[in-house]
C-alpha positions in Angstrom: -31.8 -12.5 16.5 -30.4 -9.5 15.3 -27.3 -9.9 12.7 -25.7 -6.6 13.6 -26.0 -6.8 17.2 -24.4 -10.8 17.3 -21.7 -9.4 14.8 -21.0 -6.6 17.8 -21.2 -8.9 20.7 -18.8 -11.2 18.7 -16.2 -8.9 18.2 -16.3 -7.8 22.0 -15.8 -11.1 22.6 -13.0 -11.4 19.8 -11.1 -8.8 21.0 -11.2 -9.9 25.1 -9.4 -13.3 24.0 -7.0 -11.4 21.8 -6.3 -9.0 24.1 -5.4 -11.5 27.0 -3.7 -13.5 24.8 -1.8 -10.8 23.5 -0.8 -9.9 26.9 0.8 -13.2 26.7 2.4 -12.8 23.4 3.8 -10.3 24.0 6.5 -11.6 26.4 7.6 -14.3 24.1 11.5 -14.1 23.1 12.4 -13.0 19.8 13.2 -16.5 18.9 10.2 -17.8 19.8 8.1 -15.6 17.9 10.7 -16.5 14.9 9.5 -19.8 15.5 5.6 -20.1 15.0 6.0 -16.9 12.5 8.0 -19.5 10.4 5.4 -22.7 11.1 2.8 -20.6 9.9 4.5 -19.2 6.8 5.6 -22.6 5.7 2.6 -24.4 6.7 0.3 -22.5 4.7 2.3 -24.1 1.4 0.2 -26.5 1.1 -3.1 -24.5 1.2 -2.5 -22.0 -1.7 -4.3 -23.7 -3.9 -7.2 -24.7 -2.3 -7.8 -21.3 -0.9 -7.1 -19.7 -4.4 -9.9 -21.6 -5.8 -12.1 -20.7 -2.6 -11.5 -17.1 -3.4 -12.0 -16.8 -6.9 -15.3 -19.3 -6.6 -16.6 -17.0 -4.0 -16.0 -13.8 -5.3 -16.1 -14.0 -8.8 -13.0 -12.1 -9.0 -10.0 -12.5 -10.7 -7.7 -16.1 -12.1 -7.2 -18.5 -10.0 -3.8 -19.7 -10.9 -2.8 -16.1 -10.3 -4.1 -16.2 -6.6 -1.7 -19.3 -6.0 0.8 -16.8 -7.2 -0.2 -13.9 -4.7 -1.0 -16.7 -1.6 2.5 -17.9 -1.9 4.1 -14.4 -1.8 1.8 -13.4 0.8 3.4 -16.8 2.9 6.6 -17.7 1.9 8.5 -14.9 0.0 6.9 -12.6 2.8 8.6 -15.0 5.1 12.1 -14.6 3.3 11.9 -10.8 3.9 10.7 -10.7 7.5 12.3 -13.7 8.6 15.6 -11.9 10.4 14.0 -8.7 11.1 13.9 -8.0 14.8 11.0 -6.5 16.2 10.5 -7.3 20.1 13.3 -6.4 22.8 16.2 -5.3 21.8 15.8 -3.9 18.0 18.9 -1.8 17.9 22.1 -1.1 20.0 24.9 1.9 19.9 27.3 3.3 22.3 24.6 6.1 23.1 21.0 4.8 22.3 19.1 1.2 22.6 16.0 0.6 20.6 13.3 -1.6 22.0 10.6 -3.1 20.0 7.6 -2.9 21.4 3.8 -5.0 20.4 1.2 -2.2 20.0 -1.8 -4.7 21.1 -4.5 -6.0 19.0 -4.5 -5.1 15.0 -7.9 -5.0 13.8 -7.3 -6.3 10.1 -9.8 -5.4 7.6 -9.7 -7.6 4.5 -11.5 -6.8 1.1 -12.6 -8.9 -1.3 -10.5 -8.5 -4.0 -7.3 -10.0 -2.7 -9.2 -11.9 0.3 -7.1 -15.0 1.0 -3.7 -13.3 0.1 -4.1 -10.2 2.1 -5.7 -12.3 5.5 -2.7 -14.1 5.3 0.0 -11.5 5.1 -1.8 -8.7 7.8 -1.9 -12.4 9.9 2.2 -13.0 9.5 2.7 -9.1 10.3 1.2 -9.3 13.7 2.5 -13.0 14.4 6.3 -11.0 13.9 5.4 -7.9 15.4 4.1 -9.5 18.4 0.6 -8.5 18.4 -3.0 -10.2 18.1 -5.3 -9.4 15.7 -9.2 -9.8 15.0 -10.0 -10.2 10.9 -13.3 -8.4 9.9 -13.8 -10.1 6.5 -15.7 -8.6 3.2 -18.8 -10.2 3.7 -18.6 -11.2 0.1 -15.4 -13.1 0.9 -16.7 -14.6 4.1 -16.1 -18.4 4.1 -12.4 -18.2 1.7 -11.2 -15.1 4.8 -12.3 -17.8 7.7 -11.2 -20.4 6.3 -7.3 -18.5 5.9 -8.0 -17.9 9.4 -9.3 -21.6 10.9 -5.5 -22.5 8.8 -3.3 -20.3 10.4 -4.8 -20.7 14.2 -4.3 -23.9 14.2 -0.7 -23.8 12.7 0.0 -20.6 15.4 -1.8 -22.7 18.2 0.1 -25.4 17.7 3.6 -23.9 17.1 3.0 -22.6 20.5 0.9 -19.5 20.2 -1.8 -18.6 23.0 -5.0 -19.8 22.0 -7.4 -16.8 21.0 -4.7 -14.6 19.5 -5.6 -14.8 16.3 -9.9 -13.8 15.3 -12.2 -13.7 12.8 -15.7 -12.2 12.4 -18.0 -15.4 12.0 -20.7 -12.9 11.3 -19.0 -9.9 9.3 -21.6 -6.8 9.5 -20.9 -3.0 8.6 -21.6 -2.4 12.2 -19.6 -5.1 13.4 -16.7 -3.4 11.3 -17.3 -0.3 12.9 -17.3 -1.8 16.2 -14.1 -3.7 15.9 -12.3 -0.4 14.5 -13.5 1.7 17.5 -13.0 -0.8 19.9 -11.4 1.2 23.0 -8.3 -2.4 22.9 -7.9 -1.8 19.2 -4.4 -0.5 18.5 -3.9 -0.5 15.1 -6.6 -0.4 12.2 -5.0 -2.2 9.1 -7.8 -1.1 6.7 -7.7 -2.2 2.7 -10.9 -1.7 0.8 -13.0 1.0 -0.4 -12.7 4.8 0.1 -15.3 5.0 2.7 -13.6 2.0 4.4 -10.7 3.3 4.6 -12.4 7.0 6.0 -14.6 5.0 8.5 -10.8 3.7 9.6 -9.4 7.2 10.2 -12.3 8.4 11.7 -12.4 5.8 14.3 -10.4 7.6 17.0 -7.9 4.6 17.0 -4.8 4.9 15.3 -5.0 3.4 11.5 -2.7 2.8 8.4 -5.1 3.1 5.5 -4.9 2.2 1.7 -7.3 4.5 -0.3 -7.8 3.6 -4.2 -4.8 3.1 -7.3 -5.5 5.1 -10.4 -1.4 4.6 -11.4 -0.7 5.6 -14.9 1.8 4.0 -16.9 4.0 6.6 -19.1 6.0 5.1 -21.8 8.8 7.6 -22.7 10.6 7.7 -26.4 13.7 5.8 -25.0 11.7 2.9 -23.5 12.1 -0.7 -25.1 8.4 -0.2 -26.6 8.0 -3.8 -27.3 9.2 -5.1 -23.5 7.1 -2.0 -22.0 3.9 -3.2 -23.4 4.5 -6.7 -22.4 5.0 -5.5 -18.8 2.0 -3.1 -18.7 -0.2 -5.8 -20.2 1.2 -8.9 -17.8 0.2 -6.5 -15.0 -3.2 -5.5 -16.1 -4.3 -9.0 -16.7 -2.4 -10.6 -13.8 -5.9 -11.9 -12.0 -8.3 -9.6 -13.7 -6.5 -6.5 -12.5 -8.0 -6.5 -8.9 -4.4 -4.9 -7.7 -4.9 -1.7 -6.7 -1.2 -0.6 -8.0 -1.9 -2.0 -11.4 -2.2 0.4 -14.4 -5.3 2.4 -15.1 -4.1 4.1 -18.4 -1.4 4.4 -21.1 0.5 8.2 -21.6 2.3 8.0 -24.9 4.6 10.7 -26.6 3.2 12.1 -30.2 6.8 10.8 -32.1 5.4 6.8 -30.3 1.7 6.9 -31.0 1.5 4.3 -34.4 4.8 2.3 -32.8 2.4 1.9 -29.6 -0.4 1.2 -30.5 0.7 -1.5 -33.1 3.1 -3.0 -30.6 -0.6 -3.0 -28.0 -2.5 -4.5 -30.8 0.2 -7.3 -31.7 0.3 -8.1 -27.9 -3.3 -8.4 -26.8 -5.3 -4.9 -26.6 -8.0 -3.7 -28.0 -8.6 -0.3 -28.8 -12.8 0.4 -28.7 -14.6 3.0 -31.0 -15.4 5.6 -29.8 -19.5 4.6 -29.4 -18.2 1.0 -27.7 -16.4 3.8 -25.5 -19.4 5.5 -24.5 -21.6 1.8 -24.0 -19.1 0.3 -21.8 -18.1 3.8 -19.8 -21.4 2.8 -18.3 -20.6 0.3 -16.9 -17.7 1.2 -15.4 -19.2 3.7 -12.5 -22.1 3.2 -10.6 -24.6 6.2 -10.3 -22.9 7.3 -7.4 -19.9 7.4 -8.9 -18.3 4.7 -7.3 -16.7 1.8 -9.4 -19.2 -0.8 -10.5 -18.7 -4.4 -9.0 -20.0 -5.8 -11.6 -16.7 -5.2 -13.7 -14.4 -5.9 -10.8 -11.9 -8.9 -11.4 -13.8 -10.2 -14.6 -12.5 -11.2 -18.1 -12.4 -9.2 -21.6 -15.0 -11.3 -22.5 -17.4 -10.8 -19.5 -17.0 -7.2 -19.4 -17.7 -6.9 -23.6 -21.0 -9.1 -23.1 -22.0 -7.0 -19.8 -21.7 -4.1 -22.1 -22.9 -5.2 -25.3 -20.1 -4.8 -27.2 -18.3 -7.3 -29.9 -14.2 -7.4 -29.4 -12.0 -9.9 -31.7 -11.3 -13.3 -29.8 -8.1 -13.7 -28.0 -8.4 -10.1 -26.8 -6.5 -9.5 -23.8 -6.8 -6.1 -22.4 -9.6 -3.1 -23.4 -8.2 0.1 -23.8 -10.5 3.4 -24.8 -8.7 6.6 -26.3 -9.3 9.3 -23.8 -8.2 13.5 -23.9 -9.8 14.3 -20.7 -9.3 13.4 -17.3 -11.9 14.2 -14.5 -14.6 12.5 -11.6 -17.2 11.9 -14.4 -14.7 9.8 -17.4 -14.8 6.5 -16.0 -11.6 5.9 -17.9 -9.7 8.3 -16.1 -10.8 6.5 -12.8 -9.7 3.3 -11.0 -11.0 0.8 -12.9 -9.8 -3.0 -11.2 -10.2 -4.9 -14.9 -8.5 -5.1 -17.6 -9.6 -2.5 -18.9 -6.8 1.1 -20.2 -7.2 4.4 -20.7 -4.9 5.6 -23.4 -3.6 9.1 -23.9 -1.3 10.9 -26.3 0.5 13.9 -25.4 2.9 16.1 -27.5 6.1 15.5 -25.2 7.3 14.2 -21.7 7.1 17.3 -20.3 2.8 17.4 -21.1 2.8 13.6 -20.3 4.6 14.8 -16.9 1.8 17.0 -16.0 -1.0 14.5 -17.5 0.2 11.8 -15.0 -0.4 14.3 -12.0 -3.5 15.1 -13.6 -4.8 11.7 -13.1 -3.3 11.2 -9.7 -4.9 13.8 -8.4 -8.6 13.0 -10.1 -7.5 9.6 -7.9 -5.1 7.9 -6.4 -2.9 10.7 -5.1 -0.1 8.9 -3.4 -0.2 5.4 -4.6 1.7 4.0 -7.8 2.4 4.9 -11.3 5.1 3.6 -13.6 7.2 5.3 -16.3 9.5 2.9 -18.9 12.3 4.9 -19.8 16.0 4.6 -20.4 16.2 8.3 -19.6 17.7 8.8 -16.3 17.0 12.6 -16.3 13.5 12.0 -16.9 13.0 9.4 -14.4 14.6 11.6 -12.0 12.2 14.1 -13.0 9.3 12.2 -12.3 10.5 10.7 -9.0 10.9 14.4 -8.1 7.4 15.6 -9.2 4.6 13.0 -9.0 2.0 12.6 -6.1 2.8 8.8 -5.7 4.7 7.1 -3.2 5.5 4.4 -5.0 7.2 5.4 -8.9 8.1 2.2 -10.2 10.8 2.0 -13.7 10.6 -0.7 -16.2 8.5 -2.9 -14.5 4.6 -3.8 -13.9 2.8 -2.0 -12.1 0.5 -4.3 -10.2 4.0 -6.9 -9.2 6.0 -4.1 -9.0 4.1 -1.9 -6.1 3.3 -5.0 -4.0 7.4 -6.0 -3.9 7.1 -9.0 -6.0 9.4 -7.3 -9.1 11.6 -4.8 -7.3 13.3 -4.1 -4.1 10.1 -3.1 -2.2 8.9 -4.2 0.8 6.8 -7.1 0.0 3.5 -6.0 0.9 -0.7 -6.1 0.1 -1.1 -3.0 2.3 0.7 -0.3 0.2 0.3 3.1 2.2 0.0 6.6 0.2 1.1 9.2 2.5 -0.3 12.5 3.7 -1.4 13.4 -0.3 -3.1 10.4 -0.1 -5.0 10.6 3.4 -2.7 8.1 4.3 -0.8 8.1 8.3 2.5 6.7 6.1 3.7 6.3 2.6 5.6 2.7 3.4 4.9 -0.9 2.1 3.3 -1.8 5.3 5.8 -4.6 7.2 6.1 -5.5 11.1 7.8 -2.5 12.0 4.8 -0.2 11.3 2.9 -2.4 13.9 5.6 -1.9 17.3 6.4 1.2 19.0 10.2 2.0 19.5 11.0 2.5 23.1 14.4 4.8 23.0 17.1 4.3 26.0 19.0 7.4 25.5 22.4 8.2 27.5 23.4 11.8 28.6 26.5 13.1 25.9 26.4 16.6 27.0 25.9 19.0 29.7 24.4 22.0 30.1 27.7 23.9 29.6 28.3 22.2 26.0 24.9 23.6 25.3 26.0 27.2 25.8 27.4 29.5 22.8 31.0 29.9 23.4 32.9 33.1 23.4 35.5 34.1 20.3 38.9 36.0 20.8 36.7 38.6 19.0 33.6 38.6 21.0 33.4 42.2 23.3 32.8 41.4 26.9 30.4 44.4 28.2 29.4 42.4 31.2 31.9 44.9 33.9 32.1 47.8 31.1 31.0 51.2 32.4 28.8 52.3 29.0 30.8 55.9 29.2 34.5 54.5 29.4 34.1 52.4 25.8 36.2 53.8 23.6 33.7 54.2 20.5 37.0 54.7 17.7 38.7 51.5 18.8 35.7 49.3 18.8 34.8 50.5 15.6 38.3 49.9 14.0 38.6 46.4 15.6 34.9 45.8 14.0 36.1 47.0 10.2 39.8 45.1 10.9 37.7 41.7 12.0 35.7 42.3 8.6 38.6 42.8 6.6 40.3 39.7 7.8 37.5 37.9 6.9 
């Protein structure tokens, strides 16, 4: 039979069950939800490693170990943050207003393949809190690791007390399918993460959607930085499984005065700086002919990515990086590039390095990440001020940092990017993006109260006949009235 059309049929049938169990759901008390939400996050402990292993067998992407890492902040330290937040009934009470959280309906949860078993299991826990259902669409390349996450957390829902059919998967994940679920006339909420045109097919739907288009966050590292702690930071980040973070780092921007410190400091920890003809041999590898990033270098090692292109690099080599002066659609380097793998750019001052970063975000990436190290509070300032990102994150990496993991960020795998981005919000996507807030709202004025209110020095002409105003008075009681002012 015909793939697409079973992929269709299946999610008309996936989103029926959710919906009517949904409609269940959502009359549970807060506690209760409180209660399988916190089954499910603790149960799925003892799956992060399996399911990291899964993922990185089945995708080719990224470390392992370092998906343990990102499974058990998409369960439990997710779970630390979310845990007391209220989000059905009563949210919020004052003397004049009541706030009441509200489930949207079903979430149709789009999960890529880069952060497959992470991501299914943190969009699960947001609708769990927030009340909803929700239908997974996995990356087909990710298929059996995203049902698997799924067939885990059903059962742990179900039997915590959930309504059987809340939670779905997409047994046979199609493009059509996709698009099916994400115009599907129940579907409240898209929560897309993947690709550009993913993420467009989302907002074109007709159904509301949070989208997350692609990171190109550069990292600047100002005069005042601790140079040696900076690098170790930007480099933990861009190998912390492969890169395949969307807020990780895409390039260095250096100050003239740091240039040899740097790049020593870069060398001594790890990187790699390529000649300028490895540059050009491995730039082609980077984009595809369409100009979209190459798979092949998604997620993989230094040493898969020098033999894919060819080129020799010294062993123990930890991150790539390729000297760069220009920034535009057609220099790889100055794109997205989900490896480890660095542009590097020197500029004269912070003020050009400023103006490179927005350069770069706005080639791609407008709205999403970049980091500066500094101990320059004027010029952090500045930056938080002036760059298209939604996310500027000091003296920390990038890739930990934007997710929540190494600052006070919502913890997160669905990072939005605002309206400069093509994004509905700029937030670290929680529960409360998924509820509508229903306002009680009591009277605290009339109409009266509402009305401007006359002055001892207002003029009343309401019952004044125009030719018995005494024109010389007026006028001296307007001068007097200015006077006194």
């Amino acid at each position: 039979m015909d793939k697409d059309l079973l992929s269709i049929q299946q999610v008309r049938e996936l989103m029926a069950l959710s919906k009517g169990a949904q409609k269940k759901y959502s009359e549970f008390s807060q506690e209760k939800i409180n209660y399988i939400v916190e089954i499910v996050a603790k149960g799925m402990s003892s799956h992060n490693e399996k399911l990291a292993k899964q993922a990185a067998e089945e995708t080719g992407f990224g470390i392992w170990e370092d998906k343990v890492i990102k499974n058990k902040f998409a369960s439990e330290y997710l779970y630390e943050y979310i845990k007391n937040m209220k989000t059905v009934g009563v949210i919020n009470e004052t003397e004049d207003i009541l706030e009441i959280g509200v489930p949207v309906g079903v979430i149709a949860g789009i999960i890529p393949s880069t952060n497959p078993t992470s991501t299914t299991i943190y969009k699960i826990l947001l609708a769990l809190k927030s009340g909803n259902g929700i239908v997974v669409s996995p990356h087909p390349n990710a298929k059996n690791c995203i049902m698997e996450t799924v067939k885990i957390m059903q059962n742990l829902a179900y039997n915590a007390g959930a309504p059987e059919g809340l939670i779905g998967v997409i047994e046979i994940p199609t493009l059509q399918g996709t698009q099916a679920l994400m115009k599907h006339k129940d579907t409240a909420v898209i929560l897309a993460t993947g690709g550009e045109a993913m993420v467009k097919a989302a907002y074109s739907s007709g159904n509301p959607a949070i989208g997350v288009g692609p990171g190109n966050g550069p990292a600047f590292i100002e005069k005042s930085a601790n140079i040696k702690l900076a690098v170790k930071r930007i480099l933990d980040s861009k190998t912390f499984d492969n890169g395949v973070i969307c807020a990780s780092e895409q390039s260095i921007i250096i100050e003239e005065v740091k240039k040899v410190e740097v790049m020593k400091e870069l060398k001594n920890q790890g990187a790699y700086f390529l000649t300028r003809e490895q540059s050009e041999k491995l730039g082609k590898f980077i984009l595809r002919s369409n100009g979209s990033m190459n798979p092949q270098i998604v997620g993989k090692s230094v040493e898969n990515i020098a033999k894919l292109a060819n080129i020799e690099i010294p062993k123990g080599t930890r991150v790539i990086i390729s000297e760069e002066t220009t920034v535009s659609k057609t220099n790889p380097y100055s794109r997205e590039k989900l490896a480890p793998i660095l542009a590097f750019y020197v500029e004269k001052n912070w003020e050009e390095a400023c103006k490179r970063s927005i350069e770069i975000l706005n080639n791609e990436g407008a709205g999403h990440t970049m980091c500066i190290h500094s101990e320059d509070k004027a010029i952090i300032r500045e930056f938080g001020l002036k760059k298209p990102a939604s996310r500027i994150l000091v003296n920390t990496p990038g890739a930990l940092g934007g997710v929540g993991g190494t600052t006070a960020l919502a913890p997160a795998f669905t990072l939005g990017c605002g309206a400069v981005g093509g994004s509905s919000t700029s937030d670290n996507i929680t529960p409360l993006n998924l509820i509508n807030i229903r306002r009680v709202a009591w009277g605290i004025k009339e109409l009266e109260d509402l009305k401007p209110k006359k002055t001892s020095n207002d003029i009343d002409f309401s019952n004044t006949n125009i030719e018995n105003i005494d024109i010389e008075n007026m006028i001296k009681k307007v001068v007097q009235d200015l006077l006194n002012r």
